[in-house]
KELO-565635 format. One record per residue (C-alpha): x, z, y; residue in three letters. Coordinates in steps of 0.2 Angstrom, whole numbers, plus 5000, padded with zeros to 4 digits. Example, Ala and Ser with C-alpha at 12.3 -4.5 7.8 and 13.67 -1.06 7.14 Angstrom:
% residues 2
506250394978ALA 506850364995SER 
END
This chain:
% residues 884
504051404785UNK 505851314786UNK 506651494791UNK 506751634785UNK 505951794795UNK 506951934787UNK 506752074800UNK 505152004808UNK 504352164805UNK 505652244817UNK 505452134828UNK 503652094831UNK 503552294834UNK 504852274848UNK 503852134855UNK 502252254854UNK 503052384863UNK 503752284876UNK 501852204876UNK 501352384880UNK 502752434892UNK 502052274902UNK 500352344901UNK 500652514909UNK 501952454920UNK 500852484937UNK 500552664932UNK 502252734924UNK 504152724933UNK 505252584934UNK 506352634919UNK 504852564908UNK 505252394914UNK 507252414914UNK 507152464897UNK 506052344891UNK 507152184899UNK 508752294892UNK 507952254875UNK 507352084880UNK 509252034883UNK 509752124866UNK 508452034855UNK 509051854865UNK 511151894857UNK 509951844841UNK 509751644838UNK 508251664827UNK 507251774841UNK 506451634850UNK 505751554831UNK 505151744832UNK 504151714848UNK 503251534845UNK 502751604827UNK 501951754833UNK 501351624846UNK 500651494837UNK 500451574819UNK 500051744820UNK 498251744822UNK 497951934814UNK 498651974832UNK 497652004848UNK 497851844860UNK 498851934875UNK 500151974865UNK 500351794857UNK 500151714874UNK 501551854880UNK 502551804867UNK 502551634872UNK 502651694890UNK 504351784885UNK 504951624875UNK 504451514891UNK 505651624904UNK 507051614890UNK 506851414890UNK 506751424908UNK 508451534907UNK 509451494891UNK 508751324884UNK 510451244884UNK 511051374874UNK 509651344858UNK 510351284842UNK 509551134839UNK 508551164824UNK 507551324835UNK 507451194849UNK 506751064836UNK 505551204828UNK 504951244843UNK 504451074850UNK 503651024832UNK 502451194833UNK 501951174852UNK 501350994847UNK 500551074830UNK 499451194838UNK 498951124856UNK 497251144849UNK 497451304846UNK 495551364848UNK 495851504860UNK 496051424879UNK 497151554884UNK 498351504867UNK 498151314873UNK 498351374889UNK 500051454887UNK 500451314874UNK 500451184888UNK 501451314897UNK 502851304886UNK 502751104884UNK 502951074901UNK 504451184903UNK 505451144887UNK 505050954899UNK 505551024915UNK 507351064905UNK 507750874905UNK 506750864888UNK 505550714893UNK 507050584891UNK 507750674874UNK 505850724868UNK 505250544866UNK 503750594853UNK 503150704866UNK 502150564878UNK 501350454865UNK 501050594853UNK 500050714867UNK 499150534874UNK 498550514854UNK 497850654854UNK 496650624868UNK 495850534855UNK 495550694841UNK 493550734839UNK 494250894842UNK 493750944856UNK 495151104857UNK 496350974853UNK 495850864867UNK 495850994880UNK 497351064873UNK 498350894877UNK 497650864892UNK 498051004898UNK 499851004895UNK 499650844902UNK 499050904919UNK 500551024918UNK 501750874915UNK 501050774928UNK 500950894942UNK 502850954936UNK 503650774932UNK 502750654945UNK 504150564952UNK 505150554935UNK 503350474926UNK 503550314939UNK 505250274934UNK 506250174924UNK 507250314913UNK 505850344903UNK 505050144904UNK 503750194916UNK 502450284901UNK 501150294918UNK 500750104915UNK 499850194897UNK 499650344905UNK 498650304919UNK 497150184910UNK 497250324896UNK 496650444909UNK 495350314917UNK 494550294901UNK 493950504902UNK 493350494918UNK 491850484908UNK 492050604894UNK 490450714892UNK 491550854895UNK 491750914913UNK 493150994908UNK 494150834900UNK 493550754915UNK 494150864927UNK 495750884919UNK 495750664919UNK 495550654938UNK 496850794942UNK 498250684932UNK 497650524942UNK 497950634956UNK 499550674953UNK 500150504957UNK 499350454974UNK 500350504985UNK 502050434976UNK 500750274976UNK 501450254959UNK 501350074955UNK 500150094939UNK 498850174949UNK 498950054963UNK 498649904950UNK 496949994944UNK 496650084961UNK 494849984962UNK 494550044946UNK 495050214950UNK 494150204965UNK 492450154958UNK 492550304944UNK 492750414958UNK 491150354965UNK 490150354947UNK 490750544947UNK 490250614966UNK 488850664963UNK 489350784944UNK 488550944939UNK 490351024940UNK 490951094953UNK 492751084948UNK 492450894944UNK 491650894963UNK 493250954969UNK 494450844961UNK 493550704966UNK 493650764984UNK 495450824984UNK 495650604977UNK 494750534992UNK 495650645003UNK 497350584998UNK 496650404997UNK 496350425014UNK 498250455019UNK 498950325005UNK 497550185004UNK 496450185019UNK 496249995017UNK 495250025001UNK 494150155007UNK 493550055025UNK 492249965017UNK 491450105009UNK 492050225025UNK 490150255030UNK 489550325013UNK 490950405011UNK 490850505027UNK 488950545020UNK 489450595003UNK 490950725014UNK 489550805024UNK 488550855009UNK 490250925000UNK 490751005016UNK 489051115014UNK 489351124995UNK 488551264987UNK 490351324979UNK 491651364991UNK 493351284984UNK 492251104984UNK 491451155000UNK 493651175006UNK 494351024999UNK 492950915009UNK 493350975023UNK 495150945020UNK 494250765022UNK 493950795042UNK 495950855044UNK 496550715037UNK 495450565045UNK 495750635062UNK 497650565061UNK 496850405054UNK 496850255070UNK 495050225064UNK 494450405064UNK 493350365081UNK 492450215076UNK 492150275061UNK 491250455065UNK 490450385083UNK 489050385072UNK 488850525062UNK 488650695069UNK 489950795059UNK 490050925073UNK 488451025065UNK 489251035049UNK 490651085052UNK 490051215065UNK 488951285053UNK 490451345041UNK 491351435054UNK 490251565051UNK 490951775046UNK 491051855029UNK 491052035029UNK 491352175044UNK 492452325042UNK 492452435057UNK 493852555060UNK 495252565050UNK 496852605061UNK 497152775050UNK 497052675034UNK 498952645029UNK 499352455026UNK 499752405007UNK 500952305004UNK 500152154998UNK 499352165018UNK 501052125025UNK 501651945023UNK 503651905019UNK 504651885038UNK 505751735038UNK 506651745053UNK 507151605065UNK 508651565072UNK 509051565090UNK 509051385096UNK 509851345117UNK 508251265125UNK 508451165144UNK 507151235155UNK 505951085163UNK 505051045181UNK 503351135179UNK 504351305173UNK 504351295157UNK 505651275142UNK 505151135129UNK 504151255119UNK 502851095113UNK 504251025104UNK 504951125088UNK 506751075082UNK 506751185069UNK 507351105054UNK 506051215043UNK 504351225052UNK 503251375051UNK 501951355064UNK 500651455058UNK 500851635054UNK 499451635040UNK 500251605025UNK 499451485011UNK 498451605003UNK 497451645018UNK 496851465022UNK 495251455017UNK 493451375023UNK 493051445039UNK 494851445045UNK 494951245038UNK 493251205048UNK 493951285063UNK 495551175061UNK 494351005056UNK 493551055075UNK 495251075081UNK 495850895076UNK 494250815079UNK 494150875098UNK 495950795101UNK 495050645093UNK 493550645104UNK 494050745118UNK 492850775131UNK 491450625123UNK 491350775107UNK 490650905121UNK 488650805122UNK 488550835105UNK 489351005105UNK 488551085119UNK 486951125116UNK 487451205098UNK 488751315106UNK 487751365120UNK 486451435105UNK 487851515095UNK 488551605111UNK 487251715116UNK 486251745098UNK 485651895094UNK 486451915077UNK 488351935077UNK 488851845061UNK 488051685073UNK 488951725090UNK 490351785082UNK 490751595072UNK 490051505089UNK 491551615101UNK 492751525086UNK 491951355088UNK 492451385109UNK 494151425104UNK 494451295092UNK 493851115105UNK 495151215118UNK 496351125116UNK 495450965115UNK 494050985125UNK 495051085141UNK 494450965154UNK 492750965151UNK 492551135147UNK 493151185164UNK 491751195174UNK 490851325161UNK 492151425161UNK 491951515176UNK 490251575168UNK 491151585148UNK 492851695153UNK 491851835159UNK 490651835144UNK 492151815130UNK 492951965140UNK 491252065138UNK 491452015120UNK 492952125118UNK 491852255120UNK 490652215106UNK 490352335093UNK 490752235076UNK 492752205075UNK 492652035069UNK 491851975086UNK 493152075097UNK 494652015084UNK 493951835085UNK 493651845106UNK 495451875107UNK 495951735098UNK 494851605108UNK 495351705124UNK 497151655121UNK 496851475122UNK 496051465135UNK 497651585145UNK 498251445151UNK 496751395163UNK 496451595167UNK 498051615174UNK 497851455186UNK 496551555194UNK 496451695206UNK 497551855197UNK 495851955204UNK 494651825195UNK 495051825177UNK 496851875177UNK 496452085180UNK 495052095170UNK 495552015153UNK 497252105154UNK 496452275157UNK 495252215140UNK 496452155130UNK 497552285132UNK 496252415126UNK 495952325112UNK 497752325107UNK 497152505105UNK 495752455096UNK 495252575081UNK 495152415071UNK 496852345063UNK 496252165062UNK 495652165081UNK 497552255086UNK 498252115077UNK 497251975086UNK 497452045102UNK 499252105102UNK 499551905098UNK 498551855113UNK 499251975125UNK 500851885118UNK 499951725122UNK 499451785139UNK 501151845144UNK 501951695140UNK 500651585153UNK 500751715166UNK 502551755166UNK 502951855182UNK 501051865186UNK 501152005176UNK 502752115187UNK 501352205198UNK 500452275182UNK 502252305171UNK 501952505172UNK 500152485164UNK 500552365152UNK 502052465146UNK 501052635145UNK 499952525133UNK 501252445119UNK 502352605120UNK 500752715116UNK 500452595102UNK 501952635093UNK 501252795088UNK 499552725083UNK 500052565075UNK 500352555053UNK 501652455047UNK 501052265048UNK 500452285067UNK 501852365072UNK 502952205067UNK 501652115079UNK 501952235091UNK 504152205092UNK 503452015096UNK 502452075110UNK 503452185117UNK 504952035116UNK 503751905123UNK 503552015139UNK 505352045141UNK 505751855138UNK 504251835152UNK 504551955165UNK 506651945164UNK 507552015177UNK 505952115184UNK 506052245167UNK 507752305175UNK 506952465183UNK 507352645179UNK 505652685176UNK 505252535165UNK 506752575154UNK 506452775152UNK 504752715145UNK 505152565135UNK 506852605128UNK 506652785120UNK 505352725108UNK 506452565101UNK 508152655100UNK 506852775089UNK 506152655077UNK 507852575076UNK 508852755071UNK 507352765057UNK 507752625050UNK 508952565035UNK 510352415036UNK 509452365021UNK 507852355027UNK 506952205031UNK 505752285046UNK 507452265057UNK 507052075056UNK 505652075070UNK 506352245077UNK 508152145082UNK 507351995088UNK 506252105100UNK 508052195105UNK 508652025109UNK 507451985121UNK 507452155131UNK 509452155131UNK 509252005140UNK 508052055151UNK 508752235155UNK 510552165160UNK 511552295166UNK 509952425162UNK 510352395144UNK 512252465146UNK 511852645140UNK 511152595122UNK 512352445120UNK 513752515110UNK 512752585096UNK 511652425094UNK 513252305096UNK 514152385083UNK 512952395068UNK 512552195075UNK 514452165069UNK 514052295054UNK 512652185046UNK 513652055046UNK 515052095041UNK 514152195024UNK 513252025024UNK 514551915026UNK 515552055011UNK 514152035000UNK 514251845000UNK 515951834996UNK 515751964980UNK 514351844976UNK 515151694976UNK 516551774965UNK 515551834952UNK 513651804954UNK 513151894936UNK 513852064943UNK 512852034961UNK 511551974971UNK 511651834982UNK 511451935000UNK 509651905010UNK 510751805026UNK 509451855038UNK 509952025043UNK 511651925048UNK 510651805057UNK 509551935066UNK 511152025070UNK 512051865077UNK 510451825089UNK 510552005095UNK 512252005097UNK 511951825107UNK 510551945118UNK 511752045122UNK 513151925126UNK 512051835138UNK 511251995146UNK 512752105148UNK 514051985155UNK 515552005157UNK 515052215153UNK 515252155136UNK 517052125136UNK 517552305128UNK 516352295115UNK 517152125109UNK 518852195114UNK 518752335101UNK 517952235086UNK 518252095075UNK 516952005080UNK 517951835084UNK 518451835065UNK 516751875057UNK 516151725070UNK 517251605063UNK 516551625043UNK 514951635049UNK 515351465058UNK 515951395040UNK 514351465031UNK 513251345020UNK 511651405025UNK 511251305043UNK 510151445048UNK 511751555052UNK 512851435058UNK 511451375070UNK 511451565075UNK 513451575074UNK 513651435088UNK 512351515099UNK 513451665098UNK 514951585103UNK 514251475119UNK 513651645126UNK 515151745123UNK 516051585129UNK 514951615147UNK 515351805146UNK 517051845139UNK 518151695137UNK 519851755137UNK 519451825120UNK 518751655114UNK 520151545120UNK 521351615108UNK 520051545094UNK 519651385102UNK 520951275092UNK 520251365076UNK 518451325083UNK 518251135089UNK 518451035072UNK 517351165066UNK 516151135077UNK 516650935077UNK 516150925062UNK 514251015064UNK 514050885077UNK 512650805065UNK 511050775068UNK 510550775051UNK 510350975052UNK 509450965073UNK 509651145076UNK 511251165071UNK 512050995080UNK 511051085094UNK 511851235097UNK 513551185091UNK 513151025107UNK 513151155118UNK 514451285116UNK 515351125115UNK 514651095134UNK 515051295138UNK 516751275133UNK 517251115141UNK 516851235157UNK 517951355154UNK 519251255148UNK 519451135160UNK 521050995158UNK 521551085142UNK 519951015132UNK 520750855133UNK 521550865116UNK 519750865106UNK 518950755117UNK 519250635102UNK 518550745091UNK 516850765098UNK 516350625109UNK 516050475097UNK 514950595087UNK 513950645104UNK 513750455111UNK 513150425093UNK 511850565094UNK 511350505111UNK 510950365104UNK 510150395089UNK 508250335089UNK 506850485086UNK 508050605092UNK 507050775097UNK 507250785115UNK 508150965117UNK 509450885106UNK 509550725117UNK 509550845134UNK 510950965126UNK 511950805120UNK 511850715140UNK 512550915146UNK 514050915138UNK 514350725139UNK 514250775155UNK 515350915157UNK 516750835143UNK 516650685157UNK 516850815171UNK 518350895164UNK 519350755157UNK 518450595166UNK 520250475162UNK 519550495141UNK 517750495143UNK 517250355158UNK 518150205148UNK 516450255135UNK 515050265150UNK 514350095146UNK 513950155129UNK 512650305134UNK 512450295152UNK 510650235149UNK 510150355137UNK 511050495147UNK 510050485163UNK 508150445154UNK 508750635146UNK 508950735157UNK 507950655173UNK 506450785170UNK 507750935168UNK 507451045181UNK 508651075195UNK 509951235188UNK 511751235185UNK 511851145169UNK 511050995175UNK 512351015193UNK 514151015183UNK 513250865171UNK 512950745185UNK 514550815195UNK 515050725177UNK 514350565178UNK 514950545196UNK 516550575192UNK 516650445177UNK 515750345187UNK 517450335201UNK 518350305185UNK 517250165177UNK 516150085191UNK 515849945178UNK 515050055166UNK 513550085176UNK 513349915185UNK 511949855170UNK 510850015170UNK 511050075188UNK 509250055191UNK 509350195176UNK 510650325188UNK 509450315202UNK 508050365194UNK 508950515187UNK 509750545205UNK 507950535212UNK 507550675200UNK 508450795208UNK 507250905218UNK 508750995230UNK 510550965223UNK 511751045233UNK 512650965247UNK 514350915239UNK 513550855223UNK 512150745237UNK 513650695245UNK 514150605227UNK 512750525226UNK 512550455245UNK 514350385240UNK 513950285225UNK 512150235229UNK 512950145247UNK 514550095237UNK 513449995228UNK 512249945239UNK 513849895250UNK 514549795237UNK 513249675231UNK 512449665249UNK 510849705259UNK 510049525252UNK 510549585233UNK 510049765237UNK 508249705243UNK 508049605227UNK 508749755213UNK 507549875223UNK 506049785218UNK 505949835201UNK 505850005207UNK 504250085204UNK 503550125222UNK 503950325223UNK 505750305216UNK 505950185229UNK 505150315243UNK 506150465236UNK 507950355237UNK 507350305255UNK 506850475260UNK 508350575253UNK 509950435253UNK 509550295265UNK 509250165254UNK 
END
């Protein structure tokens, strides 16, 4: 060896005992692992220690493998930490010995090895590590098998890690070797070189890297030659490959479409499961493929994929077991985004502006088969609609009433899953269906009354269209004793479909609010820790559903003694207040004036969380090696409750802003980098803007640029809710908004503008156009030709409320100013005039005035002529209601 090891002795036993530390680290306490990372960080003051590491790694082969390979784990987070601050010559001896023993004969050696390669790579070393590439590709070629496999897989490492950076010029594009390198082992007689060839091919299909897409027939065609391999890992590769040619290069698959479908339905039933997923991956993707219906109109995929949704495994009652804390998955809150409500009654909850999307609450690791099939069914009944029910039918009807529960338990999935798709031609069974799913809550094995929920839930929508006494009265009373259910799973499933339910019925549900409160409120003391987090979400939906109607002394003394409980137990630091402050939110909205006696504790500890949070930031930013970046979603939960409570208690909350600093912490947290809070920060601010402005308007000259300047669409949420405080503000502020009419309006005629806008966004920007032209028409009507379009096709399916009102008061306004800038798109302002459903006289009276000021002014003959294009029920509706 170049170096010399002087203390290796000492050191090696340090890393044994660290090794042994790590191995008993589940049983003992945590000053095991402090100390052992104590002596970590003392052994890396010494240069030499890492040459330590990849020799006991690589060369010490007296020494059991999981040391070595934790030794070259240890060396792997130092290069992920500290690999700027290697000598050169430990950098250069580390590098040469990774390449010398990549075929070391232990797999977990290799393994760890490739490890290490691909992170020493991910440091910026591909462009300065120029041997690396040709000399791992070389090595493809070694009789060796060890050797082989070795460099393949620190291949696959590299690939999977450097995608993007492999298809560009900084390192002369190595994929165009690379690439027909791996082609050439698609046919290696090992199936574990070959697996490893298609997963770095894979790698590059959905960047379409131009080397594959020169030898894409070729790759295609090896694909083929290897469908039908012994391996099942090979088998998965291969389908994973198809699945993303499906999205990337659909116009090379077509002509083989048919086998291709054929060779999926045999996977889809494959004997391993992981094979048997990534098939039906296949179905998920197609369906978003234009020629999904032609190319499945004959094959019958429906019975295959049916056939997976079948159970594994039963556990009965559990509800005294305590959850572990692997059972309960990370919360990310979301932030609190303003929403217009729309004719039909609801707000626009189809539509997600959230910049992040989670829409499912499974994470990751609980997608598997059955869940996938259920989904394939999902996408492929929005494909088919009501033409996938012939086929479908008389399979369900089988699975429905079987005997055996694993069957009927996969066939009341199957219903649930075509819901969506099939509604319409499921209604006329489910007269008959409804009453059997609820029947099913009953049944005696958890999974069928978890999974009965579930489908239950989709199909809310058409229960609460019917007859309260019908369906309405029964499911209720069943899913709310199976919210007591001794079963966690099936408290979990039916404590999200109640949630479901609630938010269909809305109101529907006052007559039963007593019952229904008696139920969650008992589950407090039953639920363990995961379902009580589903619970908070229940509870909040019902508050958010009912509103004003939970405003009863009786509902209250049940309902509020068993939160202010759960929120005295629990920390500031603990992350259970996430889901308990969101819930909070929602009944301090919905109490109003009933929430006045426990207002003053929960507002105070709202500006305590943010204030640590915003405190911790600051320390942070200061000096992060002496503290942790603060977790920003207590501020955020405690900027949505304090927005609750803002927007349910009025102008009661005018003391409580009164006696804090609440104004100040608002403006940081306006300024903050993470969109997420700001989004929550303007939110705040509109609703303290409706109930207390006197102690906002000191602030305002402070606030506009800053909220000028989040007037980008970019971050949608955020632009969002700083659009309508904007809008709340121009309210209050009247003629004195007109010195930052500048500053806001050319960024919200941009917006307004802007194609593939999300329509909460567009509505919320048209508002406070609105309302900026209402207060200060003389600087905002010389601009009306620029968005008068756009403004009236936003908000003409707004429902009739007092947004919408000072909006169009506005537009009428501006409209006296600028008559010229609505002449081209008045056919435009009639229909959003025509949307109104019953504006209030004054505001009808504006509109009677410019409709015949028009009319009047280019003549009955011109009139006839212009009202032509009008479809036939704007024309009745403008007839009807203005004359005209």
């Amino acid at each position: 060896l170049k170096y010399e090891f002087k203390p290796f002795i000492w050191v090696y036993f340090q890393l044994f005992c660290f090794h042994k530390n790590m191995k008993c680290e589940k049983y003992d306490n945590n000053n095991k692992c402090f100390l052992s990372s104590k002596k970590l960080e003392q052994l890396n003051q010494f240069p030499d220690f890492n040459n330590y590491l990849i020799f006991v790694l690589t060369s010490l082969k007296s020494e059991d493998e999981p040391t070595r390979s934790l030794s070259g784990l240890i060396l792997k987070n130092n290069v992920k930490a500290h690999y700027q601050n290697f000598p050169p010559a430990v950098a250069d001896f580390i590098k040469r010995e990774c390449l010398n023993n990549i075929g070391d004969p232990s797999p977990l050696i290799r393994a760890t090895i490739g490890i290490l390669i691909t992170t020493i790579a991910s440091k910026g070393e591909l462009q300065t590590w120029p041997e690396l590439l040709p000399q791992l590709c070389n090595l493809l070629n070694s009789e060796d098998y060890n050797t082989c496999e070795g460099s393949f897989g620190a291949l696959q490492k590299i690939c999977e890690d450097s995608s993007e950076l492999l298809d560009s010029d900084a390192l002369n594009r190595p994929l165009n070797i690379m690439i027909p390198k791996f082609l050439q082992f698609f046919k290696h007689c090992s199936p574990k070189i070959r697996s490893h060839a298609i997963a770095c091919v894979n790698q590059f299909i959905i960047g379409r890297a131009q080397a594959l897409m020169d030898n894409i027939d070729t790759f295609i065609e090896s694909l083929f030659a290897l469908a039908g391999d012994e391996d099942c890992e090979v088998r998965k590769n291969v389908c994973r490959a198809l699945v993303m040619l499906l999205e990337v290069r659909i116009d090379r698959l077509i002509p083989h479409m048919h086998s291709i479908i054929q060779y999926m339905l045999q996977r889809t039933q494959d004997a391993d499961e992981n094979v048997a997923l990534e098939a039906c991956e296949f179905w998920l993707t197609l369906a978003e493929q234009p020629i999904c219906k032609e190319a499945l109109e004959r094959v019958n995929v429906n019975a295959a994929v049916v056939s997976l949704s079948v159970s594994q495994g039963d556990v009965e009652e559990d509800d005294n077991v305590p959850d572990s804390e692997q059972d309960i998955k990370p919360r990310f809150h979301k932030s609190r985004t303003v929403t217009l409500q729309h004719e039909g009654g609801e707000g626009e909850e189809g539509e997600d502006i959230d910049d992040d999307e989670d829409d499912d609450d499974d994470t990751l690791s609980d997608w598997n088969l059955r869940k996938c099939s259920a989904a394939a069914l999902d996408v492929l009944a929005n494909v088919f609609r009501d033409d996938l029910l012939p086929h479908l039918l008389p399979l369900l009807k089988g699975l429905l009433f079987h005997p055996d529960w694993v069957i009927k338990e996969s066939g009341i999935l199957v219903l649930g899953a075509i819901a969506e798709g099939c509604m319409q031609g499921m209604v006329q069974y489910l007269p008959e269906l409804i009453p059997h799913l609820i029947q099913c809550l009953c049944d005696k094995k958890a999974l069928v009354r978890s999974i009965a929920c579930w489908t239950l839930s989709r199909y809310a929508h058409w229960v609460v269209s019917q007859p309260p006494d019908a369906h309405l009265k029964p499911l209720m009373t069943e899913l709310l004793k199976r919210i007591l259910d001794g079963n966690k799973r099936v408290q979990e499933a039916a404590c999200s479909a109640f949630a479901t339910l609630e938010e269909e019925a809305c109101t529907e549900l006052v007559p039963y609010l007593s019952f229904i409160l008696d139920t969650l409120v008992f589950a407090f003391g039953k639920y363990q820790h995961k379902n009580l987090l589903i619970l908070y979400d229940a509870i909040g939906t019902l508050a958010d559903s009912v509103g004003h109607h939970l405003n009863q002394p009786e509902y209250i003394q049940k309902l509020m003694p068993p939160l202010i409980q759960k929120w005295n137990e629990l920390k500031d630091e603990d992350k259970d207040l996430f889901p308990l402050l969101e819930c909070l939110s929602s009944v301090a909205t919905a109490l109003q004036s009933g929430f006045l006696p426990y207002c003053e504790p929960v507002y105070q500890r709202c500006v305590t969380l943010v204030q640590k949070t915003l405190a911790q930031a600051m320390m942070y930013s200061q000096q992060p090696d002496q503290y942790e970046a603060p977790d920003k979603d207590f501020m955020i939960v405690a900027l949505d409750l304090l927005s609750g409570l803002a927007e349910g208690l009025g102008g009661h909350v005018d003391q409580l802003v009164a006696r804090s600093n609440i104004m100040t912490l608002l403006f940081q947290c306006m300024q903050d980098t993470m969109p997420e809070v700001r989004q929550s920060s303007f939110a705040l601010l509109g609703d303290l803007t409706k109930a207390c402005f006197p102690h906002v308007k000191p602030c305002i000259a402070e606030f506009m640029p800053i909220l000028g300047t989040n007037l980008n669409p970019e971050f949608i949420s955020v632009c969002n809710n700083a659009t309508w405080a904007i809008g709340e503000i121009c309210m209050q502020m009247g003629v004195e908004m007109q010195p930052y009419v500048a500053l806001v309006l050319p960024h919200l005629v941009e917006i307004i503008n802007r194609p593939n806008t999300p329509k909460t966004l567009l509505e919320n920007t048209a508002i406070t156009i609105g309302r900026l032209g209402y207060v200060c028409p003389q600087e905002v009507a010389p601009m009306l030709q620029q968005f008068i379009r756009p403004w009236c096709t936003s908000l003409r399916n707004i429902r009739d409320n007092e947004e919408k009102d000072s909006a169009f008061r506005g537009i009428c306004v501006m409209i006296g100013v600028n008559p010229g800038g609505v002449v081209q798109d008045f056919i435009f302002f009639c229909d959003a005039v025509a949307s109104w459903v019953s504006p209030k006289d004054d505001l009808r009276d504006m509109f009677y005035k410019i409709l015949h000021g028009f009319k009047d002014q280019v003549g009955e003959e011109n009139w006839q002529q212009f009202s032509e294009q009008f479809p036939p029920i704007l024309k009745e509706r403008l007839s009807a209601c203005y004359g005209v």
